[in-house]
C-alpha positions in Angstrom: 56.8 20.4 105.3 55.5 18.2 102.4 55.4 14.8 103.3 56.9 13.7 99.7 60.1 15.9 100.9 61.3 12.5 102.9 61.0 10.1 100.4 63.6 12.5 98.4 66.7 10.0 97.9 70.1 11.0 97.7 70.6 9.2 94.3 67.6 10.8 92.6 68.8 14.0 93.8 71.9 13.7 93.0 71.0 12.0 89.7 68.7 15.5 88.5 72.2 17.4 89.0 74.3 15.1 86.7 76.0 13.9 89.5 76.7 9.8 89.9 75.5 8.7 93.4 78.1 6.4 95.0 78.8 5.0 98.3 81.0 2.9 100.5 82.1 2.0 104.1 85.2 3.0 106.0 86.4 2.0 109.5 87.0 4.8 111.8 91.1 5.8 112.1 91.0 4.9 115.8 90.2 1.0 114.9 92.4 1.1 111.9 95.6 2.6 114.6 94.0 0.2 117.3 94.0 1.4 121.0 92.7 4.7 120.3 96.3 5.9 119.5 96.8 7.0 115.6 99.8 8.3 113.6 100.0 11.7 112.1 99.4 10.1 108.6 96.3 8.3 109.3 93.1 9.6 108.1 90.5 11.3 110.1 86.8 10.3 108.6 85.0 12.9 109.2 81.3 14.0 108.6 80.3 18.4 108.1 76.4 19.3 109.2 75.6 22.4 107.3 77.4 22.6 104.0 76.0 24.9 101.9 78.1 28.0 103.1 81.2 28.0 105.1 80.7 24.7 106.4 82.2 23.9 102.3 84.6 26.2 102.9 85.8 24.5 105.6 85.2 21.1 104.1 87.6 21.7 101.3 90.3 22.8 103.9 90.3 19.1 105.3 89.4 17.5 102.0 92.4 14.8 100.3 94.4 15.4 103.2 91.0 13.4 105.6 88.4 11.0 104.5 84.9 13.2 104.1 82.1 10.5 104.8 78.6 11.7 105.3 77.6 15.3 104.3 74.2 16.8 106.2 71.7 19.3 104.8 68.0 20.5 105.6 68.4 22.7 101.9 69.2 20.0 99.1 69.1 23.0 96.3 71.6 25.2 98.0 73.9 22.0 99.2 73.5 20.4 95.9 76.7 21.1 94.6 78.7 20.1 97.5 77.0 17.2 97.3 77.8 16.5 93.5 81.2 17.2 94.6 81.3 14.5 97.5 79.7 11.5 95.9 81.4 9.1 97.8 80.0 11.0 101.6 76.6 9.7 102.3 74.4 12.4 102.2 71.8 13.1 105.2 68.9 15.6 106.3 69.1 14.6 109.7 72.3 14.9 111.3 70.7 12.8 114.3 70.1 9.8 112.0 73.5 10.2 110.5 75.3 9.8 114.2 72.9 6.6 114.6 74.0 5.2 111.6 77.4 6.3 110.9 78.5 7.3 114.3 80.9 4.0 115.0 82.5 5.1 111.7 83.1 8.9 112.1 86.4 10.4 114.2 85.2 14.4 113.6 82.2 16.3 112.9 82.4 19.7 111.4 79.1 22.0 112.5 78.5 24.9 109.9 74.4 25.4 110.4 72.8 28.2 111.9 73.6 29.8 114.9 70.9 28.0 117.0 71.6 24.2 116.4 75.3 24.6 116.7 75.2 23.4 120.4 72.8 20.5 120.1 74.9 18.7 117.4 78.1 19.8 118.6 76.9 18.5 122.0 75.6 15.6 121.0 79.0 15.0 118.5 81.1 15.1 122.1 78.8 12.5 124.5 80.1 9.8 121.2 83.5 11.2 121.8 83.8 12.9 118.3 86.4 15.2 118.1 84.4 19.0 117.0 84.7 22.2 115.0 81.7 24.5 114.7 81.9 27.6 113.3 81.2 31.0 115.3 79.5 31.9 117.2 80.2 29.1 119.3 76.5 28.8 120.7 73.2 30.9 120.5 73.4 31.1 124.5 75.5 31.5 127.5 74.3 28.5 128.7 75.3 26.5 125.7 78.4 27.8 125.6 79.5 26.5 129.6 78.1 23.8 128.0 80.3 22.8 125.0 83.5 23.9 127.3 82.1 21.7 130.1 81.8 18.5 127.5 85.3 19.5 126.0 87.2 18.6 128.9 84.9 15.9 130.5 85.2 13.8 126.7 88.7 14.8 126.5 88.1 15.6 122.6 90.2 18.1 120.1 88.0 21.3 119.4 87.8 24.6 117.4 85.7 27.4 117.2 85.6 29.1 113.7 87.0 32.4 114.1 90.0 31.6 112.1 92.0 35.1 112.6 92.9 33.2 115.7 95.1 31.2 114.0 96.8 33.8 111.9 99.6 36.7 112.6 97.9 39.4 114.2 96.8 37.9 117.0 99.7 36.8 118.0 101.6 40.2 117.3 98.7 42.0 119.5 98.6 39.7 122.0 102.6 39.8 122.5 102.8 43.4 122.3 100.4 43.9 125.1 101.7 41.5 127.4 105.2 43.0 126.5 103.8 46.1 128.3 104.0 48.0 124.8 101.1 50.1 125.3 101.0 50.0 129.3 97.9 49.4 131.2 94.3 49.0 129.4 91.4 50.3 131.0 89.5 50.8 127.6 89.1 48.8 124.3 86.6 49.9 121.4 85.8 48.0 118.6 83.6 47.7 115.5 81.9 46.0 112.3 80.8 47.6 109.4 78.2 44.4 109.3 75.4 43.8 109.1 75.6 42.8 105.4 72.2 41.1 105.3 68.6 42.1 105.6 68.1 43.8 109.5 65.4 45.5 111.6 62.5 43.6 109.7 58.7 43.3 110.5 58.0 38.9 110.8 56.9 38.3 107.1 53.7 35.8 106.1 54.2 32.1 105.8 55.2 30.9 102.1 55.3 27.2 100.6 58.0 25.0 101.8 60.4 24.1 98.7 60.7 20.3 98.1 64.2 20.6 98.7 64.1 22.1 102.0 63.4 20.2 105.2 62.1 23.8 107.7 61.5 21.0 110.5 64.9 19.8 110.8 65.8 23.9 110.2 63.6 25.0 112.8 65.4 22.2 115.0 65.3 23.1 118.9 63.7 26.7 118.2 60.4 26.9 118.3 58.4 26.7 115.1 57.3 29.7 112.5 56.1 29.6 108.9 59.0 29.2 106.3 59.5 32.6 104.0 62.3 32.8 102.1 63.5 35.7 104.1 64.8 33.3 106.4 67.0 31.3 104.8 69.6 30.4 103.4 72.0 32.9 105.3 69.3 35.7 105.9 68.7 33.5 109.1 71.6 35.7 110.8 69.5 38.5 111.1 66.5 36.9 113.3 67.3 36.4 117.1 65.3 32.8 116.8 68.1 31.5 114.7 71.2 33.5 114.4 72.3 36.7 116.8 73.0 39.6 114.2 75.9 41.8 113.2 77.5 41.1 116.9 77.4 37.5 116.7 78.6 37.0 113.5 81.5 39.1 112.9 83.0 40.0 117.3 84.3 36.3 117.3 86.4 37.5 114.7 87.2 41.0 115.9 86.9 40.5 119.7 89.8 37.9 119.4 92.5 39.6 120.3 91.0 41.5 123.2 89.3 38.1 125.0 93.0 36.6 124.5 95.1 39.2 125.1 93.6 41.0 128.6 92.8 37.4 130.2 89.4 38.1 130.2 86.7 35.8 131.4 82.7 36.8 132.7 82.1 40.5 132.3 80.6 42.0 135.7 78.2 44.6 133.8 76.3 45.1 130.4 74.5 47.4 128.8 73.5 47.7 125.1 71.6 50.0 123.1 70.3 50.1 119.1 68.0 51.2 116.8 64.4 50.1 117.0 64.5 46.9 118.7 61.6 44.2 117.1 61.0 41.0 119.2 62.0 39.2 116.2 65.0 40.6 114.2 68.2 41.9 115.2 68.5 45.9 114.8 70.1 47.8 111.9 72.8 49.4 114.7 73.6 48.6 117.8 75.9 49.7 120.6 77.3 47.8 123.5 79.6 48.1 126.8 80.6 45.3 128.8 82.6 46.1 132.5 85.8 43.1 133.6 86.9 43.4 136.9 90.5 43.4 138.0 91.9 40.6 136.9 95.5 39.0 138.6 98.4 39.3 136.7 100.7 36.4 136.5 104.0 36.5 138.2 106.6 38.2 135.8 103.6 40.1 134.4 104.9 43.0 132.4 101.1 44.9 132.9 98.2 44.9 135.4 94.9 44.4 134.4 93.2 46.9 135.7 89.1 47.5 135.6 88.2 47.3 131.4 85.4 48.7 129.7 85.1 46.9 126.0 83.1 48.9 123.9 81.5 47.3 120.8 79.6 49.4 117.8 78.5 48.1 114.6 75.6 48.9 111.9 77.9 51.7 110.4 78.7 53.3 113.7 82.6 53.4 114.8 84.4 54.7 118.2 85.7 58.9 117.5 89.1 58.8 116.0 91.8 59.3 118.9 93.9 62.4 118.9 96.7 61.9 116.7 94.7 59.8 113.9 96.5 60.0 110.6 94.4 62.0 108.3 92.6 60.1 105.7 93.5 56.8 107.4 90.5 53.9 107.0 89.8 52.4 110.4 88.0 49.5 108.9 90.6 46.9 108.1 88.9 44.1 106.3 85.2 44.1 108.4 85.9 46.3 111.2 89.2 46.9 114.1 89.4 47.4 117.7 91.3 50.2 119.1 93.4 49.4 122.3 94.3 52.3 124.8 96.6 52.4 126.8 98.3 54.2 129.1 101.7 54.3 127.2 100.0 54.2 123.7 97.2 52.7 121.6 96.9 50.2 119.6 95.0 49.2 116.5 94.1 46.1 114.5 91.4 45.0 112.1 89.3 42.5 112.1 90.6 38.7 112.6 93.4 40.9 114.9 94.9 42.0 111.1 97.9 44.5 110.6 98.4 45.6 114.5 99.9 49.3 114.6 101.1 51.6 117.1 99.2 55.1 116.8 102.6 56.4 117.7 104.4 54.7 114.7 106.9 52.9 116.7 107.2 49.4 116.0 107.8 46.8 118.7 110.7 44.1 118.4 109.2 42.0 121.5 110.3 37.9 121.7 108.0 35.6 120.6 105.5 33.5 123.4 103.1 32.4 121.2 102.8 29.3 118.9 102.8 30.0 115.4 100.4 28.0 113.0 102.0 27.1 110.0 98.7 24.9 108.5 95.1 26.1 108.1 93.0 27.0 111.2 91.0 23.5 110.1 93.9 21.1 109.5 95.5 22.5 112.8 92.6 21.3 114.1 93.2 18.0 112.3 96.1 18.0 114.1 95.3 18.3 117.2 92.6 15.4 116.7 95.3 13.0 116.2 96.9 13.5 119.6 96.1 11.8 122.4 94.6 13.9 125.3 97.5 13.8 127.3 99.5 14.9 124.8 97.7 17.1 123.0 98.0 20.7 122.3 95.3 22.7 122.7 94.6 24.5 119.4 94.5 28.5 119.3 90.5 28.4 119.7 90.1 25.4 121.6 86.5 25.5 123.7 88.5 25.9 126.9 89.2 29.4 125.9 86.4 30.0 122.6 83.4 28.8 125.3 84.2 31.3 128.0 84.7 34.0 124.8 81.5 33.1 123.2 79.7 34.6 126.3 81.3 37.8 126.0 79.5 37.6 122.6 76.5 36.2 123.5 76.0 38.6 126.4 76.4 41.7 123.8 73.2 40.6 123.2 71.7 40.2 126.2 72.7 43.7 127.0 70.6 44.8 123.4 67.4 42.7 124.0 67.4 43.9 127.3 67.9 47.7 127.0 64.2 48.1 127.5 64.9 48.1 131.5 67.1 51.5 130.8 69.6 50.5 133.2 72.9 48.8 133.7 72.8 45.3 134.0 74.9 43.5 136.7 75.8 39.5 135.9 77.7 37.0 138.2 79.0 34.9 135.6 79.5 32.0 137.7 76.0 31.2 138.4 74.9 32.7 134.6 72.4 34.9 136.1 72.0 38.8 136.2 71.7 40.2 140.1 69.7 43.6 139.6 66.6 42.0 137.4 64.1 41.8 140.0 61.1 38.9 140.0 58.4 42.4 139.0 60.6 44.1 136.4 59.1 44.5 133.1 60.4 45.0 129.7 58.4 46.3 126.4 59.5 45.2 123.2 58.0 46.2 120.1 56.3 43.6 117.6 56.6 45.8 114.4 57.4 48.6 113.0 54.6 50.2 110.6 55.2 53.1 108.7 52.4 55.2 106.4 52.1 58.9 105.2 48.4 60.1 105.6 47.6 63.4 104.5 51.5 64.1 104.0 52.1 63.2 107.4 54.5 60.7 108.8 52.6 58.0 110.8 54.0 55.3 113.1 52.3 52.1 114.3 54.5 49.7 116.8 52.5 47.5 118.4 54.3 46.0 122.5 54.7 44.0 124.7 55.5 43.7 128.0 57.1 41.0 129.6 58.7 39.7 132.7 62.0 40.8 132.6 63.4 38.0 134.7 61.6 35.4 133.0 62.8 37.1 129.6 66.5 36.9 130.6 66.8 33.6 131.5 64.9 32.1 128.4 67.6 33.8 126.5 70.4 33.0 129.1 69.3 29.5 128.3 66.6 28.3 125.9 63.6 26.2 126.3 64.0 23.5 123.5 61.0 23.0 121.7 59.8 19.3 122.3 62.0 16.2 120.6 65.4 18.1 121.0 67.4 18.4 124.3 71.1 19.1 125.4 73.5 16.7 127.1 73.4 17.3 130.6 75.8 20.0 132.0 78.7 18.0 133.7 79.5 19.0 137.1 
């Protein structure tokens, strides 16, 4: 990066986009309350990291109702308009040096960057006893995500995953109508994306100039470092297993909802995944994955038993065969994609974010309503919940106690892809976050490019391996090697 890229201010930044730099200082709610204790109508102050795409989005949710007061961004051109609209938020490139000079004065932190940095400033955010939101997925890793649910209850802080379908209709309808027994027993659940929407299945591309208004160190964060192209940022990043985790991570937090929720699920005992060409460096154009649950115990009064499930994921275009009995012409992409319950009585279907639940017999259930209805936004609920105290707090509908565990599911979808190489089912034990049937001489081969010609009319193919060790392999992506400068918070017991 260039070095005069520091020594950009916020005013003359702000200044070259018409906008009038302004600050001031602001006492966190919890002093203003005293005792820790605050009323409903106090004010959260609360600082976003990542605000040039949803984390806006989710900025203007809280916004007049909370005080916004520092806004952090390693792209100053694609956040300068949130910025313009903010003037009175101090405005950062480093969230680090924002929590050492701000942190006495922030209640909340809002995390909206890519994929790979979620956990280290979310993390981080809970050791200060800042309440959290960060947008999905959750983490980049397993471990990351044990970890965020593991600092969740030892800081005793409000938090929220992203996936905001959580917090609408649907997946309370789904959820209420399976547990009512609706549909009877589920032994199988396919679902689906028609992501990715972004650039997939790419060769690495060369190293380009650093824009002045970008900061690719602070970007690049715990990862470790590649040349800047443009391919990579801003949102692209999605696409490349470095900093996002394709189609699957992006869009099953939203889909895969209802299903983590509604059949008490928690570690999966098997995966196994399977794609298009697999590159060591981007996510694949399609993909396929099954994960195995064991029985789980159904509660007393249970209407259902949870049986042995096999979750089925597609995305890339692909989608599960149409059941017997489909209705002709009927879409099963609902807004993104839909999951397909069956059961032994029925099946049911809902889009993504859990949307429009149906029976694929056309009855409609009338069952009573268990679960808490969200009046507010899935942010200001989360407001809410900040402004309780601990012990009498209630948990809001993607609080880390329940999104953590769920983010593995995700997580491990790809797992199961990056590992298909070893042509074999993989068995986990989730407790100790390690797979059982990797052995220490197993080796994988994955494929550094894809390069395509026609000579002499013929089709020619050039994809240069590797081969790894497996074991080594897994548990890297299990849980990541930070590159140097940038660590976690040490796992809680």
């Amino acid at each position: 990066m260039k070095e005069n890229n520091k020594n950009i201010t916020r005013r003359s930044f702000l200044e070259t986009t018409g906008a009038v730099a302004a600050g001031f200082t602001i006492l966190p709610g919890s002093v203003i309350s005293g005792l820790g204790k605050r009323a409903p109508s106090d004010k959260l102050n609360i600082a976003v990291v990542g605000i040039g795409g949803m984390g806006n989005s989710n900025l203007k949710a809280v916004k007049g109702t909370e005080n916004i007061v520092a806004l952090c961004d390693v792209d100053w051109a694609y956040s300068k308009n949130v910025f313009a609209e903010n003037p009175d938020a101090k405005a950062y490139w480093d969230w680090r040096k924002m929590y050492d000079e701000m942190g006495k004065s922030i209640d909340a932190v809002i995390v909206a960057t890519a994929d790979h940095s979620h956990a280290i400033i979310a993390a981080t955010a809970m050791t200060l006893g800042k309440h959290v939101y960060v947008q999905k997925p959750l983490t980049h890793t397993v471990y990351e995500s044990r970890l965020l649910t593991r600092l969740a209850a030892k800081y005793k802080v409000a938090t929220q995953m992203g996936n905001q379908g959580s917090s609408a209709e649907g997946v309370n309808l789904t959820k209420e109508w399976i547990q009512n027994g609706e549909i009877g027993d589920i032994r199988k659940v396919e679902a689906f994306t028609d992501r990715p929407i972004w650039p997939q299945g790419l060769n690495v591309p060369k190293g380009e100039w650093v824009p002045d208004t970008l900061n690719w160190d602070l970007f690049i964060g715990p990862t470790k470092m590649r040349p800047y192209n443009s391919l990579y940022t801003p949102w692209n990043w999605r696409g490349w297993w470095d900093f996002g985790t394709g189609a699957l991570g992006d869009m099953a937090c939203h889909i895969l909802h209802p299903v983590f929720k509604s059949l008490r699920l928690q570690y999966p005992i098997k995966a196994q995944g399977s794609s298009t060409l697999l590159l060591t460096d981007c996510a694949p154009n399609a993909q396929m994955v099954k994960l195995t649950y064991p029985e789980r115990v159904a509660p007393k009064g249970s209407k259902i038993k949870y049986p042995q499930l096999e979750v089925v994921w597609y995305d890339g275009g692909l989608q599960p065969p149409k059941p017997n009995g489909w209705p002709a012409g009927k879409n099963m992409n609902n807004n993104g994609g839909g999951v397909l319950f069956h059961g032994s009585k029925d099946i049911l279907i809902c889009g993504c974010y859990g949307r429009d639940p149906w029976l694929l017999s056309g009855r409609v259930p009338v069952v009573p309503k268990t679960e808490r209805r969200v009046e507010v936004s899935h942010e200001m609920d989360w407001v809410r919940a900040c402004k309780e105290s601990p012990e009498n707090r209630i948990p809001t509908k993607s609080d880390f106690s329940e999104a953590g565990p769920f983010n593995e599911m995700v997580v491990m979808g790809v797992l199961a892809v990056r590992l298909q190489g070893l042509n074999k089912e993989l068995e986990w034990n989730g407790e100790k976050m390690e797979f059982t049937n990797i052995s220490d001489t197993d080796q994988v081969r994955l494929t550094i490019s894809d390069n395509f010609t026609i000579i002499d009319g013929d089709p020619k193919f050039d994809r240069p391996n590797i081969n790894m060790n497996a074991k080594a392999f897994a548990n890297e992506m299990v849980r990541h090697t930070y590159r140097q400068g940038w660590s976690l918070p040490d796992m809680p017991a």
